[in-house]
N, C-alpha and C positions, 0 to 999 in steps of 0.2 A: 222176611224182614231181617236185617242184618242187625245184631246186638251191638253195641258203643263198648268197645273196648274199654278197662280201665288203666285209666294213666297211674304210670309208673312212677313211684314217687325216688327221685335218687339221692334226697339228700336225707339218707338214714344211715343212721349209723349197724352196719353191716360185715359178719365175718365173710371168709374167703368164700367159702361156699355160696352166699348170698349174692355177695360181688357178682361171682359170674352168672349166677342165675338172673339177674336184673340185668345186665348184659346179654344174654341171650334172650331172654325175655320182649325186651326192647327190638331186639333185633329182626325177632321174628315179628313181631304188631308192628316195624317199621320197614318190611324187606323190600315189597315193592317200590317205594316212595324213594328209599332212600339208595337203592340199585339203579334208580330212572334216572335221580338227580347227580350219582356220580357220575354213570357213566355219559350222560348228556353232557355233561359241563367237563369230561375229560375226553370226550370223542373228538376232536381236533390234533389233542395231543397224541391221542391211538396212534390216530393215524398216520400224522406227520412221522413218528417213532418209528412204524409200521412199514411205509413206503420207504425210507432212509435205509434202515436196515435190509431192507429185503434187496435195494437197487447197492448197499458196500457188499454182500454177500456177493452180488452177481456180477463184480470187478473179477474180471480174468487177470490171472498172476502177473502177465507181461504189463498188467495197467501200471503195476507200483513201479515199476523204473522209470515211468515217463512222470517229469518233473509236476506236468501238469492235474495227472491223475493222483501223485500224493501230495496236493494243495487241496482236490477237491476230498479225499481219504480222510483229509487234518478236517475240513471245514465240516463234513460229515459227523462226523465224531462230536465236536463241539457241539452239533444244532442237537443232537440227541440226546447230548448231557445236559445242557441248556433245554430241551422238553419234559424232560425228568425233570429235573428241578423245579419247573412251571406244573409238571402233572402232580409233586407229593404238595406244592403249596395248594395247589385248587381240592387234592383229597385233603389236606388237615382241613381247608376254612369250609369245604361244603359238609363235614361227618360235622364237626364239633359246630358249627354254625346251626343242623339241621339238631343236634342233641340239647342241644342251647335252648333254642327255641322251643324245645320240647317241654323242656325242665322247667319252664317260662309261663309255659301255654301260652303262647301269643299265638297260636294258630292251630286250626285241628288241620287246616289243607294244606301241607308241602308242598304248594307247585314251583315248579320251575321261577317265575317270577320272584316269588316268594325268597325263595335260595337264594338268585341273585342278586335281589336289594343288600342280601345280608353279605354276600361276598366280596361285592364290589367294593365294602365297608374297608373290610378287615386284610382282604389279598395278599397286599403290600408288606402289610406287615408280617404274613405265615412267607411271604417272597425272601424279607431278610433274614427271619427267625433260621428260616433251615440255611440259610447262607449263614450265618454264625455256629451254627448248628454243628454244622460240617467242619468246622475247624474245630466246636469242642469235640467233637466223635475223635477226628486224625491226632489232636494230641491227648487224649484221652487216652486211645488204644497203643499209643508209644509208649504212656507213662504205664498201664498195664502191661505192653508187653515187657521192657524194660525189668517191671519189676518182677515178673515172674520167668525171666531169662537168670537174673542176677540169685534169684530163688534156686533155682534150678543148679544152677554153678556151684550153690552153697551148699548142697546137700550130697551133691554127685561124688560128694569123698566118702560121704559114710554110706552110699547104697551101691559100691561097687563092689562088695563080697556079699552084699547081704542082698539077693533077689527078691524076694517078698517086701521086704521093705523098701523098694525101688517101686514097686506094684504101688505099693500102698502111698506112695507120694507120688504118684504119678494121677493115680486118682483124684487124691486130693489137690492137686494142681489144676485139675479138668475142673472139678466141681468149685476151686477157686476162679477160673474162667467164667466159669458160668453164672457164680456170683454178679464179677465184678462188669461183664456183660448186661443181665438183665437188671441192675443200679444204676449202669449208665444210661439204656435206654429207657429206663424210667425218670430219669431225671431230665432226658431231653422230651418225651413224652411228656411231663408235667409243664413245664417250660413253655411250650408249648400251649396249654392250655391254662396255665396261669396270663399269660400275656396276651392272648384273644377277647380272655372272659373278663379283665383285669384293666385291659388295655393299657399295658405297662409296654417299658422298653423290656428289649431282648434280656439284659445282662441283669437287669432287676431281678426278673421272672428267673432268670437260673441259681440266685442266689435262694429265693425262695421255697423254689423246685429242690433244691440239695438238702434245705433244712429239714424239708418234709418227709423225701426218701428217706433219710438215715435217723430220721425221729420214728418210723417205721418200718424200718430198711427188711425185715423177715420179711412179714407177709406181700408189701411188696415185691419184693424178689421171686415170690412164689409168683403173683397173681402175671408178674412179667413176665417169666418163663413157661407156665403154663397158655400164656397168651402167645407169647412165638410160638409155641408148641406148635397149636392148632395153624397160628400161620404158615409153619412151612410145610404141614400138614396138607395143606389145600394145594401144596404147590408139585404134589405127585400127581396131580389132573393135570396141569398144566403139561409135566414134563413125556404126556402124552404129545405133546404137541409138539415140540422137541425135537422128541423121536423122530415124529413125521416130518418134521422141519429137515431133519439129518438126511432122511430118506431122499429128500428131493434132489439132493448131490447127485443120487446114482440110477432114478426113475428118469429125470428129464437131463438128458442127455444132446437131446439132439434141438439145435440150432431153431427149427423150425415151432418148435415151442415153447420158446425163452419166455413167451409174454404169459404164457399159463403158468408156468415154474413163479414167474415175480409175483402173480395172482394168488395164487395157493400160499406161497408164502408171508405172502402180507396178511393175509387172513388169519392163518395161523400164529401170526406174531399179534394181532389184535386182540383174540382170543387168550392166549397168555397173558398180555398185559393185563386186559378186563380184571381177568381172576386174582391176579399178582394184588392190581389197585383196591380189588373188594378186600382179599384178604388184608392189606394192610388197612380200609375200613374196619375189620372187624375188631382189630388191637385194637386202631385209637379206641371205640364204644368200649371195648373192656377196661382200659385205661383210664379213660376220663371214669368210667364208674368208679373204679379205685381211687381216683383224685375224689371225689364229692363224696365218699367214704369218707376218707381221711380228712379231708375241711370239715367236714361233719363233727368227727371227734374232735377236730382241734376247738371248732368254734363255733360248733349246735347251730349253724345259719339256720337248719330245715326246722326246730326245736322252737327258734325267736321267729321265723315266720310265721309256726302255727300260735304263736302264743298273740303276734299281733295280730292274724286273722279272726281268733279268737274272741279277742279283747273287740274288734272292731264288729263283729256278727255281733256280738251282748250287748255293744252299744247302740247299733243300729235297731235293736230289738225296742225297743226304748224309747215310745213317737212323742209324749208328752211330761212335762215335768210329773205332773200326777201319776205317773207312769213309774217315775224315780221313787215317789215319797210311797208308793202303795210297794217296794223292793225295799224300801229302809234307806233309800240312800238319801 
């Protein structure tokens, strides 16, 4: 007989350690469920991804001078940037949908049905969020680069005799990268989940999103960076696949098995993706825990729900007025 797991309570207030622990935690008591449900609901886009790139790889060089082959080269390109975009909106609304729901209890069974009632809801909306998204990222990372070019130019007078101190701002220029990196992706990561949960517009949720980063901006920055950590950590399995992918240049050579070379590598591009999409599952769950940390402190939501469960258990306890007058009330 299998034991009932106990649900995870995420709206407590929690240091960094905690965070990820409840995150991992989560992850494991939800891995199967929540592995079936993305990659069902992103196995169209695998593949389409999958097939597209495997059939521009296997354009022979003479195809780009012919006008008609770089229309279909451009049109390529497009449908696979255009599936991307459809593949991170279906992973934010099915992770945070399926964490939602969890934090809810509205259900112990995730099935497939289940996810998509809640998706269908929300799609559209995680469809625009990263299309706004994507333009705060591009001038984000100008006004960053910008400022640490112009950084860079100001100091290059006084660490040209002096080595070590070239060292040492040069570090500090990395680890100012990395800063302003893991703030930005937390603030589109919160954004994100303020306007799903919230059901706000885009631009509201990123006003919001920013207060919240820089009213907590340390441990953030940590919990964000050690979350890319791990994700591009998962993506040395992938670049097994890669490799192999490279390999196929110079194993299928001959004409007569062009259609096994497209096979092998469509598989392999499938495979990559899978892992690519789980890992960036695994951010958001550690993310959105850092988000329901941080509402936690701001505004004890989990604190006033136990206090009204509370209050409403002692009332219910309670069947007759003789009931009240024999309590003193």
């Amino acid at each position: 007989m299998q034991l009932k797991q106990e649900r995870i309570n995420f709206r407590l207030r929690r240091d960094f350690g905690e965070v990820m622990n409840v995150a991992m935690m989560f992850i494991h008591q939800n891995f199967k469920e929540l592995v079936k449900n993305i990659l069902f609901f992103l196995s169209p886009i695998l593949l389409i991804i999958s097939v597209l790139t495997s059939y521009y790889n296997n354009l022979t060089p003479e195809a780009f001078s012919n006008e008609i082959f770089i229309n279909t080269q451009t049109t390529i390109v497009l449908i696979i940037f255009l599936s991307f975009w459809i593949g991170h909106s279906i992973l934010l609304t099915v992770s945070f949908a399926f964490l939602l729901s969890y934090i809810k209890g509205e259900t112990n069974d995730f099935s497939l049905q289940f996810i998509w009632n809640k998706v269908k809801k929300v799609f559209w909306r995680s469809f625009i969020n990263i299309f706004f998204s994507f333009f705060v990222l591009i001038l984000s990372s100008i006004i960053i680069f910008f400022f640490l070019f112009f950084l860079g130019l100001m100091v290059e007078n006084f660490t040209n005799n002096f080595k070590i101190f070239a060292f040492i701002i040069a570090i500090i220029l990395f680890l100012l990268i990395v800063l302003l990196t893991s703030l930005l992706a937390a603030v589109i990561n919160f954004s994100f989940f303020i306007s799903l949960e919230k059901e706000t517009n885009y631009f509201k949720s990123l006003i919001v999103s920013i207060k919240i980063v820089f009213r907590f901006w340390k441990e953030t920055a940590i919990i964000q960076t050690v979350s890319l950590g791990l994700v591009f950590s998962l993506f040395l399995f992938p670049f097994l696949f890669l490799f192999f992918y490279a390999l196929t240049q110079h194993i299928f050579t001959s004409h007569s098995i062009q259609l096994l070379e497209f096979i092998v590598r469509t598989i392999a591009t499938i495979l990559f993706l899978s892992i690519m999409f789980l890992a960036g599952a695994f951010n958001i769950i550690i993310m959105a825990s850092q988000y329901f940390n941080l509402i936690e402190k701001m505004e004890s939501v989990g604190l006033m729900i136990q206090i009204e469960n509370l209050h409403h258990i002692n009332y219910k306890s309670f069947n007759t007025l003789a009931d009240l007058d024999e309590e003193g009330f």
